[in-house]
C-alpha positions in Angstrom: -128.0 100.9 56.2 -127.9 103.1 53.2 -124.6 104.8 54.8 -122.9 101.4 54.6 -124.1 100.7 50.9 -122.6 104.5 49.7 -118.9 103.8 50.8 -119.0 100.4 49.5 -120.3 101.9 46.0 -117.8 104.2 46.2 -115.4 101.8 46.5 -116.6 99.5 43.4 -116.6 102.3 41.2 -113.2 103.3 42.0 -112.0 99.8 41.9 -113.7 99.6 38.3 -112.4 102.6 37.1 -108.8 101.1 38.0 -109.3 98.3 35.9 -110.2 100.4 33.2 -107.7 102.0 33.2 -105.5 99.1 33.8 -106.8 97.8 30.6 -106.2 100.9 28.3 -102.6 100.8 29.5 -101.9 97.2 28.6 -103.6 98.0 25.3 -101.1 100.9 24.7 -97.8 98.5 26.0 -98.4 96.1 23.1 -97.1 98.5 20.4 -93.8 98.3 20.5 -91.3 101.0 22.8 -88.3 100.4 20.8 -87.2 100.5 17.1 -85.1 97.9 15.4 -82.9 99.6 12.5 -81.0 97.3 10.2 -77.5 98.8 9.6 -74.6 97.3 7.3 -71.4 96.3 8.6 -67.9 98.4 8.5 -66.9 95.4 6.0 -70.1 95.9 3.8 -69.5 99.7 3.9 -65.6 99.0 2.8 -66.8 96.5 -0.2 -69.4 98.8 -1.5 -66.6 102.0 -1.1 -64.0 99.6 -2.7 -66.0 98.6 -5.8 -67.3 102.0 -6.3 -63.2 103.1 -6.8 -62.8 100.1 -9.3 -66.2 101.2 -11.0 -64.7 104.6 -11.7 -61.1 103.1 -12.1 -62.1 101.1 -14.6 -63.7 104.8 -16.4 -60.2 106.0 -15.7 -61.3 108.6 -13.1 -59.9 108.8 -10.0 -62.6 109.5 -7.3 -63.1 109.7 -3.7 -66.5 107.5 -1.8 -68.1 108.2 1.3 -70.8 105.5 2.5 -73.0 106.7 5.4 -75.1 104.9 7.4 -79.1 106.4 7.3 -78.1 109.1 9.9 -75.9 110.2 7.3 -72.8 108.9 9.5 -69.9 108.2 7.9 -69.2 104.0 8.1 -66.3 104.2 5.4 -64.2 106.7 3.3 -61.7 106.4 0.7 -59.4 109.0 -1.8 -58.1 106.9 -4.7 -54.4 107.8 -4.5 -54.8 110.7 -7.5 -58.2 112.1 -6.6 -58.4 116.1 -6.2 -58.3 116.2 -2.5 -61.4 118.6 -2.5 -63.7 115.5 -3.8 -63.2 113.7 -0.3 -65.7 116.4 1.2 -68.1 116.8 -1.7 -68.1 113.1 -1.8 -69.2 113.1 2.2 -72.0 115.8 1.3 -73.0 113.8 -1.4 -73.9 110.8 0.6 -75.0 112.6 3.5 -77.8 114.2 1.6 -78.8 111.1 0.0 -79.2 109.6 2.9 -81.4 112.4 4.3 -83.5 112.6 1.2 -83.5 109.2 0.6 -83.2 109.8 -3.3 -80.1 109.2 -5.6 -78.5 112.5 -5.7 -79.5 113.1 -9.9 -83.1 113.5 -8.7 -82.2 116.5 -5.9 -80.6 118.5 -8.8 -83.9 121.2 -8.7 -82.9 122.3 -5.4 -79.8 123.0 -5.8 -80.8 126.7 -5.3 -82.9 126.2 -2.6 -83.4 128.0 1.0 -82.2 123.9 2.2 -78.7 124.7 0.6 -77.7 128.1 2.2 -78.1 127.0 5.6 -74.9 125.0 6.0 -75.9 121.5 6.8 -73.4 119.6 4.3 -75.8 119.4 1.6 -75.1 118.8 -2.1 -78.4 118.7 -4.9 -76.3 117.1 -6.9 -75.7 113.8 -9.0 -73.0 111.7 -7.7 -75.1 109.6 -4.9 -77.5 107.1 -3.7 -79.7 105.2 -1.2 -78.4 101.9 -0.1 -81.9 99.7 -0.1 -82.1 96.2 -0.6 -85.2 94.4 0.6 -87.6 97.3 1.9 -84.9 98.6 3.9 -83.0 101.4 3.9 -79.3 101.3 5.2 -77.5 105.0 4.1 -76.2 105.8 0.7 -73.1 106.0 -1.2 -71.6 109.9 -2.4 -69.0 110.0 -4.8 -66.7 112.8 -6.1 -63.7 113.5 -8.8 -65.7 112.9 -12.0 -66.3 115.5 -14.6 -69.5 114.9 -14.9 -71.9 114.2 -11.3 -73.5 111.3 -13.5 -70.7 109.2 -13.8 -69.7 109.5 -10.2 -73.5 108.3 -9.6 -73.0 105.6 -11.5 -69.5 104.7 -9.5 -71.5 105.1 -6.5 -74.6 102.7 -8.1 -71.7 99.9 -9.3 -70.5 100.2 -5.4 -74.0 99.1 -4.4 -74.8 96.6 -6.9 -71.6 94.7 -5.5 -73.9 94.0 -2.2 -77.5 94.4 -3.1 -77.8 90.6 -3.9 -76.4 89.6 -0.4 -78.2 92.3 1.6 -81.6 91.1 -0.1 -81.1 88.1 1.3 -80.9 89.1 4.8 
């Protein structure tokens, strides 16, 4: 009789260890597999590339604007029609590194001599750029190029934001 009993045993205790392990796996499944990201639209990317021309218009500097989205992809690009053609790439590096770095462009500055710029990624440690947040998310940034001086073309590529921010805080 105690034959009988061991396979049955056997049997429990591999059923139970199942079930364990059946249960660890449904504990893992109910964090999430996927990732939602919020992104803007093209038309959002053209309004905040269009007001950041007027911003700088306005300064009587003609600029170029890249807005990328947080992979650093470009969504929208414009050259005002006198801009040095040479600012339409700057102002794409620009962007792209805020976006990576997730800091305005002014604040990178100190690495502008770094081992991060010889390695030919597209990167610019320089002012002229910013993160597009609005309501604890992040969405890209904003580059822009053709002023004198990187400050003003940060604050061109700021104005470009400010011309959303209130309608992306709301979403």
């Amino acid at each position: 009789m105690p034959q009988r009993i061991l396979p049955k045993l056997k049997s429990l205790s591999i059923l139970a260890l199942g079930l364990v392990s059946l249960n660890s796996g449904l504990v893992q499944a109910e964090e999430p597999m996927t990732v939602n990201v919020s992104r803007i639209t093209m038309d959002v990317a053209n309004k905040i590339a269009l007001n950041a021309v007027a911003a700088c218009r306005e300064k009587g500097i003609p600029i170029s604007v890249t807005v990328v989205d947080r992979n650093g992809i470009t969504q929208a690009q414009l050259r005002d029609t006198i801009a040095p053609p040479v600012s339409l790439g700057i102002s794409q590096n620009k962007a792209y590194t805020a976006a990576m770095f997730n800091v305005k462009g002014s604040q990178l500055e100190g690495r502008a001599n770094s081992p991060l710029q010889s390695i030919g990624a597209g990167l610019a440690f320089m002012a002229g750029s910013t993160p597009i947040q609005a309501g604890g998310k992040t969405y890209g940034a904003v580059g822009v190029s053709g002023a004198p001086d990187g400050k003003d073309d940060e604050k061109c590529a700021i104005a470009g934001v400010a011309s959303v921010l209130e309608d992306l805080e709301m979403q």
